[in-house]
C-alpha positions as CSV (number, residue, x, y, z in Angstrom):
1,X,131.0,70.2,93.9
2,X,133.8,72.8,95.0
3,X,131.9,75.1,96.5
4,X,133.7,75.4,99.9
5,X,137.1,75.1,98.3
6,X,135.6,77.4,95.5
7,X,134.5,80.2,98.2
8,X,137.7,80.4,100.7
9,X,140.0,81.1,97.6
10,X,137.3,83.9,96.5
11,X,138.3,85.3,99.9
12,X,141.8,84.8,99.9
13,X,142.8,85.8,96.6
14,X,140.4,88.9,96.7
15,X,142.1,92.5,96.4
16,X,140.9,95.9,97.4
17,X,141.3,97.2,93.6
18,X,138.7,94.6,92.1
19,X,136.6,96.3,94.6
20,X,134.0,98.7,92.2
21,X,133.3,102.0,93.7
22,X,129.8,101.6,94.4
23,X,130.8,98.7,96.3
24,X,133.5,100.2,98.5
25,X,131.0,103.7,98.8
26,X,127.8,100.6,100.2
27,X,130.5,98.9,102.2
28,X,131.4,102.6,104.4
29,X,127.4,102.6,104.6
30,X,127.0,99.5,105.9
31,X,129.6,100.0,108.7
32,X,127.6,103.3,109.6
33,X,124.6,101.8,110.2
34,X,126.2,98.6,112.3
35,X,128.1,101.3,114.1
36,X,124.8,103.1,115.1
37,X,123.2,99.8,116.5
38,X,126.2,98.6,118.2
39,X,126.2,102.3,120.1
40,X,122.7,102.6,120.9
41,X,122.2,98.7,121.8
42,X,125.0,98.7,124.2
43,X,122.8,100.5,126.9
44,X,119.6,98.1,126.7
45,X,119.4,95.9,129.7
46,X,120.3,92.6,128.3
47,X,123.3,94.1,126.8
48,X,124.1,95.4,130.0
49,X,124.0,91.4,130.9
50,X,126.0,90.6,128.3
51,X,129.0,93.4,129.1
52,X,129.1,91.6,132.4
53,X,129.2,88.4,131.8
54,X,132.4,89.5,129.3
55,X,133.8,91.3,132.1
56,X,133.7,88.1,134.4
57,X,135.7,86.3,131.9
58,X,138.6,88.6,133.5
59,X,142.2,89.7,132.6
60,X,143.0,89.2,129.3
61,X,145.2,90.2,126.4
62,X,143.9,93.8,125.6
63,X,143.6,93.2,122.0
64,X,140.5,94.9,120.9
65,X,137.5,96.9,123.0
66,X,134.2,96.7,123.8
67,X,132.0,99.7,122.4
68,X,130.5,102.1,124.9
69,X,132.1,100.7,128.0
70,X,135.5,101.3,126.5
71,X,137.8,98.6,127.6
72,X,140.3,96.3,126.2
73,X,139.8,92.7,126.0
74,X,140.4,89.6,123.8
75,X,139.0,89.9,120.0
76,X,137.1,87.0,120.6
77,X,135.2,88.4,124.1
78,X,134.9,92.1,122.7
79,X,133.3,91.2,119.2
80,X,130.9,88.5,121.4
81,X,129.9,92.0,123.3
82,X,129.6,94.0,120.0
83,X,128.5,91.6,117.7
84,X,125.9,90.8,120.7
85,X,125.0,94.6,120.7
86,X,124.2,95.3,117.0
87,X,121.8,92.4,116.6
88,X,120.5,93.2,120.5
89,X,117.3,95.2,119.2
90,X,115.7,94.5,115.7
91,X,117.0,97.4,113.8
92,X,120.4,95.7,112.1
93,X,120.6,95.7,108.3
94,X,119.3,92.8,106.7
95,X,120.4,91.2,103.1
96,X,116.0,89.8,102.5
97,X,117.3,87.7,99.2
98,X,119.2,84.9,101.6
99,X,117.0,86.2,104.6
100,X,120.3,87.7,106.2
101,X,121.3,89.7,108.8
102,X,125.2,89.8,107.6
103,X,125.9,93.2,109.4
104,X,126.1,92.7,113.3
105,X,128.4,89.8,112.5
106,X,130.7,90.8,110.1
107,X,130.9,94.4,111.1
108,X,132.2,94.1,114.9
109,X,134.3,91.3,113.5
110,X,136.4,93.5,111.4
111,X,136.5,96.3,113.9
112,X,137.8,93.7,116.7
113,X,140.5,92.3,114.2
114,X,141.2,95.7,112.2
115,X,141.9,96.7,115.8
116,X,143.6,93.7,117.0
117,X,146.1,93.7,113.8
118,X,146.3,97.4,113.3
119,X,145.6,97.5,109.9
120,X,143.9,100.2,107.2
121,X,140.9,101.2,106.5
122,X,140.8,99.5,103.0
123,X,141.8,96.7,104.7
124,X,139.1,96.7,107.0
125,X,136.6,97.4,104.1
126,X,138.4,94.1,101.9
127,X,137.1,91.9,104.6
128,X,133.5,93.7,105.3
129,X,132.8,92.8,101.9
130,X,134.3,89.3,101.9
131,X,132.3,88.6,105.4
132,X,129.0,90.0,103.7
133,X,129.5,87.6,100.5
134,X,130.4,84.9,102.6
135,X,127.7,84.6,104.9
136,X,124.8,86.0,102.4
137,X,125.7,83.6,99.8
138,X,126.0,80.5,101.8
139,X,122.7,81.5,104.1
140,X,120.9,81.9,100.2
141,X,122.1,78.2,99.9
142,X,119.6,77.0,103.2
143,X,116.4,79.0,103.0
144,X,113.7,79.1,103.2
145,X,114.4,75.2,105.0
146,X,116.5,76.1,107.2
147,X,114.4,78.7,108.7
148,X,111.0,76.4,108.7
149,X,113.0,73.8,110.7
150,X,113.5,76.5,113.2
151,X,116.8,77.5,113.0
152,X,118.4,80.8,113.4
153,X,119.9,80.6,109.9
154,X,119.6,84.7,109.4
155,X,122.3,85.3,112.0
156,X,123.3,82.3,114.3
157,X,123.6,79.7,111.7
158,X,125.7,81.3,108.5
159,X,127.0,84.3,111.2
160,X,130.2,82.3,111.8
161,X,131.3,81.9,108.5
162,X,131.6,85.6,108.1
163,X,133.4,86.4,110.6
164,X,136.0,83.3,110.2
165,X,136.0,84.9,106.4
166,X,136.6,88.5,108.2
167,X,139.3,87.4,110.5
168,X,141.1,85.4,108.1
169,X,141.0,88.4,105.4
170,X,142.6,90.4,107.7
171,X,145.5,87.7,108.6
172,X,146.1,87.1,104.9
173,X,145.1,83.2,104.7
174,X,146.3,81.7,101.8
175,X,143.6,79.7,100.1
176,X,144.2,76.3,101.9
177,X,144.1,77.9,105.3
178,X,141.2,80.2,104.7
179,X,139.4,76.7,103.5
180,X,140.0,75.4,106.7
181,X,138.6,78.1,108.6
182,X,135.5,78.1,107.2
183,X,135.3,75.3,107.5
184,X,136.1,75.0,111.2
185,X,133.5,77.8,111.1
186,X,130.7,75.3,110.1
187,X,130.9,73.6,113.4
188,X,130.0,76.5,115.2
189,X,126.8,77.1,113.2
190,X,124.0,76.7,115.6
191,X,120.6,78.8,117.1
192,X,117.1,78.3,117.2
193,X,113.5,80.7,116.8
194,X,111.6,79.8,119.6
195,X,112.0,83.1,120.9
196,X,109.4,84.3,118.0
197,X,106.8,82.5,119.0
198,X,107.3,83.0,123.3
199,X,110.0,85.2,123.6
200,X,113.0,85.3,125.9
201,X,116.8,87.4,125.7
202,X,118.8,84.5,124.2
203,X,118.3,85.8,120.8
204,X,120.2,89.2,121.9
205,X,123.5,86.8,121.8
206,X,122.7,85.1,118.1
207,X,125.1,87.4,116.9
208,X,127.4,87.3,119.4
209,X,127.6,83.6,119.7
210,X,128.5,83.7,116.1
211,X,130.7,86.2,115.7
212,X,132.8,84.9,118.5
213,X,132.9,81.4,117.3
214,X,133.9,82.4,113.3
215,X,137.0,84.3,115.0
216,X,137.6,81.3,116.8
217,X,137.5,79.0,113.7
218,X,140.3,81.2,111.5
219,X,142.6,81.2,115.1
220,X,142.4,77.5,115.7
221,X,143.4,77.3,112.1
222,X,146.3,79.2,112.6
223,X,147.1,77.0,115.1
224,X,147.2,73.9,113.0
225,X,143.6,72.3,113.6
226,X,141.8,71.4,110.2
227,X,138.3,71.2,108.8
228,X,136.8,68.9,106.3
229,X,137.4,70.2,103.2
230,X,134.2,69.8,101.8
231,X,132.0,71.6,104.6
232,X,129.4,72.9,102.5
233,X,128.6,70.9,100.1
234,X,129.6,67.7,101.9
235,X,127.1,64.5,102.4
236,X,127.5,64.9,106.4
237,X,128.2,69.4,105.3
238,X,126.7,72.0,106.8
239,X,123.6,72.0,104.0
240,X,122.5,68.5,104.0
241,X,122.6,69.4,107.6
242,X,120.4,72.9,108.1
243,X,118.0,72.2,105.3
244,X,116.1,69.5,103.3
245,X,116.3,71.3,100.2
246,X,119.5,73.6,99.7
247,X,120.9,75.1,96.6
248,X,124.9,75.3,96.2
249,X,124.9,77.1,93.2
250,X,123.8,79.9,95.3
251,X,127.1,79.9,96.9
252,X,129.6,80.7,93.9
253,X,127.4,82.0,91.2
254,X,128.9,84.7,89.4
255,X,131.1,84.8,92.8
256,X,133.7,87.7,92.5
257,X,132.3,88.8,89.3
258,X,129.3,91.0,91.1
259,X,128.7,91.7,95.0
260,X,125.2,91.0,95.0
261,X,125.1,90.5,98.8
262,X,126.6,94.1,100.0
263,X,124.5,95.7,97.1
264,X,121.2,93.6,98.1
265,X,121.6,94.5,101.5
266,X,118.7,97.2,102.8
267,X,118.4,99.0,106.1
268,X,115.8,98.8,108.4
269,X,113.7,101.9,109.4
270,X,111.5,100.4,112.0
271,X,113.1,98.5,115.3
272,X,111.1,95.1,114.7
273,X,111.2,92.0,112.5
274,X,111.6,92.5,109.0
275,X,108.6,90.8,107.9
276,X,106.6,93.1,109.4
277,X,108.1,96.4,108.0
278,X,106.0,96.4,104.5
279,X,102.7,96.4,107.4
280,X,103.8,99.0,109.3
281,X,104.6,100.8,105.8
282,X,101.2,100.4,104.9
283,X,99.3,101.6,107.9
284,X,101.4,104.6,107.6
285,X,100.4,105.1,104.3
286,X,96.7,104.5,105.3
287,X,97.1,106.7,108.3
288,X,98.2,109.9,105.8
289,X,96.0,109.2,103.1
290,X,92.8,109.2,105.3
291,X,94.0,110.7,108.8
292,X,92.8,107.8,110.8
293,X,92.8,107.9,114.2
294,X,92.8,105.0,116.3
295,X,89.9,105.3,117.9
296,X,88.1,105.4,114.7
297,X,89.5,101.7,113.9
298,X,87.4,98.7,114.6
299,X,89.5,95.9,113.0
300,X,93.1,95.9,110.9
301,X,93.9,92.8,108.8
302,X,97.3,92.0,107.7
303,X,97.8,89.8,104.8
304,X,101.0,88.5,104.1
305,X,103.1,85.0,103.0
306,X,103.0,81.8,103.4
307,X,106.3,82.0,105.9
308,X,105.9,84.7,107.4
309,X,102.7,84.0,108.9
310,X,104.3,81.4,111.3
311,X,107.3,84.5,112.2
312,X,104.8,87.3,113.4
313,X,102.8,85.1,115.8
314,X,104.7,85.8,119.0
315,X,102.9,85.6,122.5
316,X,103.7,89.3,124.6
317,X,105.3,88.2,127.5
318,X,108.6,90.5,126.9
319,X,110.5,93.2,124.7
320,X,111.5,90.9,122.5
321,X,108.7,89.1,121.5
322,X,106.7,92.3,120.8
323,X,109.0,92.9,118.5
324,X,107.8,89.5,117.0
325,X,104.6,90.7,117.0
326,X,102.4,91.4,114.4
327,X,99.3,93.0,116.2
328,X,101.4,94.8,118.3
329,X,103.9,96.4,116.2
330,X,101.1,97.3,113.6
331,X,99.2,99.1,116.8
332,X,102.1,100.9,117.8
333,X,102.4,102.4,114.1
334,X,98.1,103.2,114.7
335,X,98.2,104.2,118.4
336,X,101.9,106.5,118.4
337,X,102.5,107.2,114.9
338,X,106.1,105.0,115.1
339,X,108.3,101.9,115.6
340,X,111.6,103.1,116.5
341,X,114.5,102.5,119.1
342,X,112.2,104.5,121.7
343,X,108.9,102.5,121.2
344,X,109.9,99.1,122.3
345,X,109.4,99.1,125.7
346,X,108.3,98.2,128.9
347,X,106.3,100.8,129.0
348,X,104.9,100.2,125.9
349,X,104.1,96.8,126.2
350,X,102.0,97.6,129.6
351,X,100.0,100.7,127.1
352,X,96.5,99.7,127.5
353,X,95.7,101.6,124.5
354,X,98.1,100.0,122.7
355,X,97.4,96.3,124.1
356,X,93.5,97.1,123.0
357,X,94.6,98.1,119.7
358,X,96.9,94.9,119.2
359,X,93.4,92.6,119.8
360,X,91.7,94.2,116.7
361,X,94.5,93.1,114.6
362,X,94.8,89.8,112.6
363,X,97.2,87.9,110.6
364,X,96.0,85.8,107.3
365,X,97.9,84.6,104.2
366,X,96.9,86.7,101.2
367,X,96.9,84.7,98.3
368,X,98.6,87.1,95.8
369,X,101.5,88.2,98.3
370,X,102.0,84.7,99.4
371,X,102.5,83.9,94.7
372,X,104.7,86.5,94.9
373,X,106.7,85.7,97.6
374,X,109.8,85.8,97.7
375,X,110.0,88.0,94.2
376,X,108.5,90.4,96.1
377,X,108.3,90.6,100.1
378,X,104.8,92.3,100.1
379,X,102.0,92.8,102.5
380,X,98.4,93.9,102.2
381,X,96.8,95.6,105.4
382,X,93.4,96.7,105.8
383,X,91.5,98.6,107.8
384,X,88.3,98.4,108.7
385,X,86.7,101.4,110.8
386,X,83.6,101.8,113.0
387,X,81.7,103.7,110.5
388,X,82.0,100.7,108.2
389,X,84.6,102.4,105.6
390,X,87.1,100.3,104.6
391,X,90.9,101.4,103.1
392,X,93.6,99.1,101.9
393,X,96.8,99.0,100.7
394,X,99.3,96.8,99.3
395,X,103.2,97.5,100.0
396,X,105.5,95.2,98.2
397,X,108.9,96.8,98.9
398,X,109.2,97.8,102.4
399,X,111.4,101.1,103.1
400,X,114.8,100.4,103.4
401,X,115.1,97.7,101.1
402,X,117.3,98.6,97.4
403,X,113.9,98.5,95.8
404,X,113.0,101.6,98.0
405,X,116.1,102.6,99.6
406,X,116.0,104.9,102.4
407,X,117.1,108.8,101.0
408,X,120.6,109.5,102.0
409,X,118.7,111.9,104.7
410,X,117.1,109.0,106.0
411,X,120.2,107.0,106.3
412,X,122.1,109.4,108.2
413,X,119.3,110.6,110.6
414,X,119.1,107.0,111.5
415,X,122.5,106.6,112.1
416,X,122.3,110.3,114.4
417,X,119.0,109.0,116.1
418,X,121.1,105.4,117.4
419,X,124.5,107.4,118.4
420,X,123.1,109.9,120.3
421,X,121.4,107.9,122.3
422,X,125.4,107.5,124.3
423,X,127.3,110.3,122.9
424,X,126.9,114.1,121.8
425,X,126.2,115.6,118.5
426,X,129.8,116.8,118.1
427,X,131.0,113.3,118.1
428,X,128.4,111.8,115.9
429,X,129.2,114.0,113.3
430,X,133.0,112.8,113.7
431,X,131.9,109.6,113.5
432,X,130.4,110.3,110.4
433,X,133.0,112.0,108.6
434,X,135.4,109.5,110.4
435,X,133.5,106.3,108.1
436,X,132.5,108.3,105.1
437,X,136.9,108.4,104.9
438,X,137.2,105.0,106.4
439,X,139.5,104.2,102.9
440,X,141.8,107.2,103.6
441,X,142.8,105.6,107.4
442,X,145.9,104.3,108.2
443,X,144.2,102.1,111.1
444,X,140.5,102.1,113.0
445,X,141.6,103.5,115.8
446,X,139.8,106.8,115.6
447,X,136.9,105.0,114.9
448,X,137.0,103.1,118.1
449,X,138.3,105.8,120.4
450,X,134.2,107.6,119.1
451,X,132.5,104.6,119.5
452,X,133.5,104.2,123.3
C-alpha cells in the first residue's frame, strides 16, 4: 500500500539509459503525432477562444510559447493553450488499455518545460515517457468506474499527474519532492462527460485544464507546499474517490521493468471518439468489398459494448457532439468516403444527405463484442440495403491501435495532413527530421521555432 510513494521514486530515480530502444524510437513517434494535433488544432474556433483568453491573462515571464501564434508566455498559460489544442479535435493518441488519452497532456507539458529549462532532447524524451507511465497506469487503476460515474478520467482526471510527473522530471525532484507533486497533482483531478451526450466546447480545455494544473502541482512543491503522501491509494485518495471499484496494482506492476503505456499507446486515424473507430473501420471494409453506395442503404446497425453504448449517444447540436456520434460519424464514412480533420464541420453537420443517412443508423449491444470487451475493443456493423441484401462485418482491432498499427506511411501522412494545415511542406518535412533526431538535440528550440 505504497503505491504513490512507490510511483514518484519510479520517476525520480528513472535514467535515460534504462530507456530500451524501441521505447525511446515510440517515444519520438508519439511526440510527432501530438505535434501534428497541437498545429492543426490551434486554428479551430474554440482554440482561437482559448489563445485569447491566454492572451488576456497579460504580461508575463516569457518562459515558454504558444504553438502557432508564436509568443512567449508562462509555462503554465502556454501548455494550458497547447495542451488545450492537441486534445481540441478527437484525433490525439489514445493508450485504449486504461482508456487514456496520455498524449495532449504530457506532450505540451515537456515542450513548455524542455523550453522553459533549456534542456536536451533525451531529457525531454526521459519525461514523455515518465508522464505517459504515470498517467496510463494510474487512469488503468479507475476504469471502467470512473468513466461510468461520468468523469473525464481519459484526460481531465489522471492528465495532471502526468504533467506534474513531466515537470518534475525535467527539474530533477528527488523522490520525496516528486511524491509531493503528484500528489499535489491529485487535487487538481477533475472533468465531467456531459458533453457526449449534448455537447458543448468545454471538453476542448480537458487537456488544458490538466496540463496546466500538473505543472502547477510540481511548482508549488518547489515552493515548499506538501501533499498527502498517500494520494492514491489513500482511504480519502484520489481512487476511493473517482471509482467504486479501483485496482492499485495496476499502478506499479512490473513498473520500470516494461513501458507497457508508451508501447500500448495507438494513433487514431479517424477525427472522432475512439469507440467508434472499429465502425467506421468496418463500413469501410463493407463499402470496398461490395461498392455500396449510399443510396443503396436502407438501414446500418452497429453493435458494440456494454460501455460504449452509453458514449456514442450524443444529440447533434454542435461539432463536438457529432463527433460523439455514432449515426453520424458512421454516415460520414457511407455518405463521403472519410472521417478526417476536414469532415467535422459545420458544414457537415447541416449535409442533408448526411443528416438522412445518420437516421438509418442504430446503436445495440452485441452480445459477443460486449463478452469480449475490453480483451478486445470490437464492433459489428451491418448493413442492410434496399434490395434486401445484407453484409456484415466484425472489426475487433480498430486501425491505429498496436494490434493493427497504422504503416509507418500512414503515420507520417497523418502527421503531414495535420501540419500543413498552418505551415508549408518544406517545414513539415523539418519538423520531421527535427523529432525523428529529437535524442541528438542539445535543447527543443528548433522544434518550437517550426511549430509556430
Amino acid at each position: 500500500m505504497n503505491e504513490s510513494r512507490d510511483l514518484a521514486r519510479f520517476v525520480s530515480e528513472l535514467k535515460y539509459e534504462h530507456l530500451p530502444q524501441e521505447v525511446i524510437a515510440k517515444a519520438k513517434d508519439l511526440v510527432l503525432d501530438q505535434v501534428g494535433c497541437i498545429m492543426a488544432c490551434a486554428t479551430l474556433p474554440w482554440s482561437k477562444a482559448i489563445n485569447e483568453y491566454v492572451r488576456d491573462w497579460g504580461n508575463c515571464s516569457k518562459e515558454a510559447t504558444v504553438a502557432h501564434y508564436g509568443y512567449r508566455t508562462k509555462a503554465e498559460n502556454a501548455v494550458f493553450a497547447n495542451a488545450s489544442f492537441g486534445h481540441g479535435f478527437e484525433i490525439d493518441d489514445r493508450y485504449v488499455s486504461a482508456q487514456s488519452h496520455p498524449g495532449s497532456i504530457v506532450i505540451p507539458a515537456a515542450l513548455a518545460m524542455a523550453e522553459k529549462e533549456g534542456v536536451s532532447g533525451k531529457d525531454m524524451i526521459l519525461a514523455v515517457v515518465a508522464g505517459y507511465e504515470v498517467m496510463g497506469r494510474i487512469n488503468k487503476s479507475v476504469v471502467p468506474s470512473c468513466i461510468l460515474r461520468g468523469f473525464h478520467a481519459p484526460t481531465s482526471v489522471s492528465g495532471p499527474f502526468g504533467a506534474a510527473a513531466v515537470a518534475g522530471k525535467i527539474l530533477n525532484f528527488d523522490p520525496e519532492l516528486m511524491l509531493h507533486a503528484l500528489s499535489i497533482a491529485g487535487s487538481h483531478a477533475s472533468g465531467l462527460t456531459e458533453y457526449d451526450q449534448s455537447g458543448g466546447s468545454v471538453k476542448r480545455m480537458h487537456a488544458g485544464m490538466a496540463a496546466h494544473g500538473g505543472l502547477r502541482s510540481a511548482f508549488a512543491a518547489r515552493k515548499g507546499i506538501t501533499g498527502p503522501a498517500t494520494i492514491l491509494e489513500g482511504k480519502h485518495g484520489f481512487c476511493q474517490a473517482f471509482s467504486d471499484k479501483y485496482f492499485l496494482n495496476e499502478i506499479t506492476d512490473q513498473l520500470g521493468k516494461e513501458f507497457r503505456v508508451v508501447m500500448g499507446t495507438g494513433f487514431k486515424a479517424y477525427a472522432s471518439c475512439g469507440a467508434l473507430h472499429g465502425g467506421i473501420d468496418a463500413v469501410r471494409n463493407l463499402k470496398a468489398k461490395y461498392d455500396i453506395k449510399p443510396e443503396q442503404v436502407a438501414e446500418v446497425t452497429m453493435g458494440t459494448n456494454h460501455q460504449t453504448i452509453g458514449h456514442l449517444v450524443a444529440q447533434l447540436t454542435d461539432i463536438a457532439s457529432s463527433q460523439f456520434s455514432a449515426a453520424f460519424g458512421l454516415a460520414l464514412t457511407l455518405v463521403r468516403g472519410s472521417n478526417g480533420f476536414k469532415d467535422y464541420t459545420e458544414e457537415s453537420l447541416r449535409d442533408p444527405k448526411v443528416l438522412d443517412m445518420a437516421k438509418r443508423v442504430k446503436l445495440e449491444i452485441d452480445k459477443e463484442v460486449d463478452a469480449e470487451f475490453p480483451r478486445t475493443r470490437a464492433a459489428r456493423v451491418t448493413v442492410k440495403l434496399t434490395n434486401g441484401k445484407t453484409y456484415q462485418d466484425k472489426v475487433d482491432y480498430c486501425k491505429g491501435l498496436p494490434e493493427n498499427p497504422l504503416t509507418r506511411a500512414e503515420f507520417e501522412e497523418k502527421f503531414r495532413s495535420l501540419a500543413l494545415v498552418v505551415t508549408s511542406q518544406d517545414k513539415t518535412e523539418e519538423i520531421l527530421k527535427t523529432v525523428y533526431a529529437l535524442d541528438q538535440q542539445k535543447d527543443i528550440s528548433a522544434l518550437v521555432a517550426l511549430m509556430s
